[in-house]
DRENGUGU-732811 format. One record per residue: x, y, z of N, C-alpha, C, O in turn. Coordinates in steps of 0.2 Angstrom, whole numbers, plus 2048, in hexadecimal, padded with zeros to 3 digits. Example, Ala and Ser with C-alpha at 12.3 -4.5 7.8 and 13.67 -1.06 7.14 Angstrom:
2
8427E482783E7EA8278427F08278477EF82A 8407F58238447FB824840800827843806828 
END
This chain:
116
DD57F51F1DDA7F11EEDDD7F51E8DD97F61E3 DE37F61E8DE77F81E3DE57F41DBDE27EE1DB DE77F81D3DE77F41CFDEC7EF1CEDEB7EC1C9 DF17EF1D3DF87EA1D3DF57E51D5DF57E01D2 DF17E71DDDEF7DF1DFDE87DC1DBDE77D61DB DE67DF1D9DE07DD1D4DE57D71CFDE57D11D0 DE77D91CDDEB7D41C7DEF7CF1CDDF17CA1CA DF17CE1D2DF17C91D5DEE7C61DADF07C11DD DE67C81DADE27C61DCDDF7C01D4DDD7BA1D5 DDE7C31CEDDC7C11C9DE07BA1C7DDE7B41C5 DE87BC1C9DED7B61C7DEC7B01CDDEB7AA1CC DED7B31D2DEE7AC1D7DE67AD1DEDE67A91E3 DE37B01DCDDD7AF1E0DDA7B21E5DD47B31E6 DE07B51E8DE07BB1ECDE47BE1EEDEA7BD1EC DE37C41F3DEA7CA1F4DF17C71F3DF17C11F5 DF57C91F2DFC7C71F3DFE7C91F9DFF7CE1FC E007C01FCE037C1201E0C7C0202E0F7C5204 E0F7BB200E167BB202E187B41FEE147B01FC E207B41FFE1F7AC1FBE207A61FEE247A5202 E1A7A01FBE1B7A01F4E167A31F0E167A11EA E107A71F4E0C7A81EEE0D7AF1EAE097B01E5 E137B21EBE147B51E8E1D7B51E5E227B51E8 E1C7B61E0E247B41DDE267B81DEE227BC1DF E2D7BB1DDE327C11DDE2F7C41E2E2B7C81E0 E2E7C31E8E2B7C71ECE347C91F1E337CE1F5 E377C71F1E3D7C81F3E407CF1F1E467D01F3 E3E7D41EEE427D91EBE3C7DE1EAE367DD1ED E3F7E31E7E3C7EB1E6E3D7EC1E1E437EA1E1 E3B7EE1D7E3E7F11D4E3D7ED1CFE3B7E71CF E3F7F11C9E3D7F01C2E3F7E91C0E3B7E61BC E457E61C2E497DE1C0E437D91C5E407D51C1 E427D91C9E3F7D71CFE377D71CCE337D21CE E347DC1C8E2D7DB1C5E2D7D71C1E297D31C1 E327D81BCE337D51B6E327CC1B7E2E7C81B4 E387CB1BCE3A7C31BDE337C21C3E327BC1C2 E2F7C41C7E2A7C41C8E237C21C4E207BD1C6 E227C51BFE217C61BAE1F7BE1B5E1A7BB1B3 E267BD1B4E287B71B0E277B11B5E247AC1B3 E297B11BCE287AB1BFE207AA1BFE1D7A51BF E1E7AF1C0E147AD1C2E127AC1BDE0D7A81BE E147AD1B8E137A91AEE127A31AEE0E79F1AD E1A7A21B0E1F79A1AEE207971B3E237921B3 E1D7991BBE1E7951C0E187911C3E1978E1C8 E127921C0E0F78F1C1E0F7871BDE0E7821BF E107891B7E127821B2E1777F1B4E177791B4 E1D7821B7E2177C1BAE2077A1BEE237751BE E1C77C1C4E1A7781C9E157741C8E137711CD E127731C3E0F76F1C1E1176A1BEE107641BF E1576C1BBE1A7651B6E1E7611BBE1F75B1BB E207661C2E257631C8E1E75D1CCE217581CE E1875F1CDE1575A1CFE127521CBE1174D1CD E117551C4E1374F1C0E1674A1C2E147441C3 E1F74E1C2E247491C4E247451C9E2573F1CA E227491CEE227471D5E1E7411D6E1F73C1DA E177421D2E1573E1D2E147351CFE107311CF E197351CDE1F7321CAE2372C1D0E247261CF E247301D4E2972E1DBE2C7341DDE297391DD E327331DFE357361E4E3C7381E2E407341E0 E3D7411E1E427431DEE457491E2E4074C1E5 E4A74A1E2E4F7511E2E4B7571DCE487551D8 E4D75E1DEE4C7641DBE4F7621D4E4B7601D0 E557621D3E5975E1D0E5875B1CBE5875D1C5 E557531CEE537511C9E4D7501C5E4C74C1C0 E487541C9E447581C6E4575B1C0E4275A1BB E4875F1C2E4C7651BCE4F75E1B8E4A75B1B8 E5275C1B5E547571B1E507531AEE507531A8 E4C7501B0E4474E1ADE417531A9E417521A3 E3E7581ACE3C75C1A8E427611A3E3F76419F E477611A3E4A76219DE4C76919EE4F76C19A E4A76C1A5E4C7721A7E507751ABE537711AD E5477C1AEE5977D1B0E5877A1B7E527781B8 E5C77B1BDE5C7791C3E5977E1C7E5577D1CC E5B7861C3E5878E1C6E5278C1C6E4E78E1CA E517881BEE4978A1BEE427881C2E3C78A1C2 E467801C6E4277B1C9E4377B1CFE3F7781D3 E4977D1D3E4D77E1DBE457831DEE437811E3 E437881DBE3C78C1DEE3878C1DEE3478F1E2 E357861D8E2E7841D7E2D77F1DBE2777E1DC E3477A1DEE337771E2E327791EAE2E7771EE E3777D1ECE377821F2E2F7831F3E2D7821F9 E2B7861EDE2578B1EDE217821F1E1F7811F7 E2177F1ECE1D7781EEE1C7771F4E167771F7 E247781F8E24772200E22778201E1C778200 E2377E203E1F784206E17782204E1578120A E15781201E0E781200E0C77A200E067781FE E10776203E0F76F205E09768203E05764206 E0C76A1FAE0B7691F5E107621F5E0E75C1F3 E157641F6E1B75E1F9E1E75D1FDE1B760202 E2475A201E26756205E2B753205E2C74F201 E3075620BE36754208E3574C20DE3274C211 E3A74620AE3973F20BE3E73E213E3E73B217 E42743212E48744219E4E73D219E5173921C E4E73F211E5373D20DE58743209E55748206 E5C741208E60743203E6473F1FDE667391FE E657431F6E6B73E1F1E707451EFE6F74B1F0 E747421EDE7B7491ECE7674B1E6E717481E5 E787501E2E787521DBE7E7511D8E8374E1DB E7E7551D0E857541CDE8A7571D3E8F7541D3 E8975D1D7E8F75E1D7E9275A1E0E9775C1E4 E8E7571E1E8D7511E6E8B7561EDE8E7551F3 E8775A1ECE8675D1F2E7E75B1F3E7A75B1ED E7A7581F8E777531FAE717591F9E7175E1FD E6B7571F5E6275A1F7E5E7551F8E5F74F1F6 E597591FCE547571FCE517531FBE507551F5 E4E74C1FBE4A7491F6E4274B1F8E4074D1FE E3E74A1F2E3774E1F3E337481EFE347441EA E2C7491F4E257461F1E227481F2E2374D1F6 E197471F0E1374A1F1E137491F5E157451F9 E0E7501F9E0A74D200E07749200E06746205 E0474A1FBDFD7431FBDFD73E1FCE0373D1FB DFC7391FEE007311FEDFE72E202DF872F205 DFF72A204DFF72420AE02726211E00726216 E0972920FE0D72B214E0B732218E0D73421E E07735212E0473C215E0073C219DFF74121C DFB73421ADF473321CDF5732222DF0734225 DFB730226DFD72B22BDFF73222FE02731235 
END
């Protein structure tokens, strides 16, 4: 095992596989390490913050991001990362956003409705 995978075996548990357990994995090159980098920092706190909310009830990427007080960029992935990791669940509903184009609405897996 490389020294590269060793630090991402130490960060997230084991080898890096692809996303969403690995961030910026979409790219090659010094921009792409960097923003890699910073989401495996800061993207585990927001997904965390994002289950919080969820925990909550039932919301859009969206307005998630609006609760927590954060950009849309910054909560649109950490949400993606989630339902990949099926952590959440989209309701098979939709609400417009501001610019009235219709997302997702999302809840926990966990639940009642998950049991069934």
């Amino acid at each position: 095992m490389t020294g590269r995978q060793l630090d991402w075996v130490e960060m997230i548990g084991h080898a890096p596989k692809r996303y969403p357990d690995v961030p910026g994995a979409c790219g090659k090159g010094a921009t792409f390490e960097v923003a890699a980098a910073k989401a495996a920092h800061t993207g585990k706190s927001v997904r965390l913050r994002c289950l919080e909310i969820l925990a909550t009830g039932e919301f859009t990427s969206d307005e998630i991001a609006e609760r927590l007080g954060l950009k849309t960029t910054q909560v649109r992935p950490r949400v993606s990362q989630l339902a990949k990791l099926d952590q959440i669940r989209g309701t098979g509903t939709t609400r417009p956003n501001a610019d009235n184009n219709p997302m997702h609405v999302y809840r926990l897996a966990q639940g009642p409705e998950a049991a069934s």
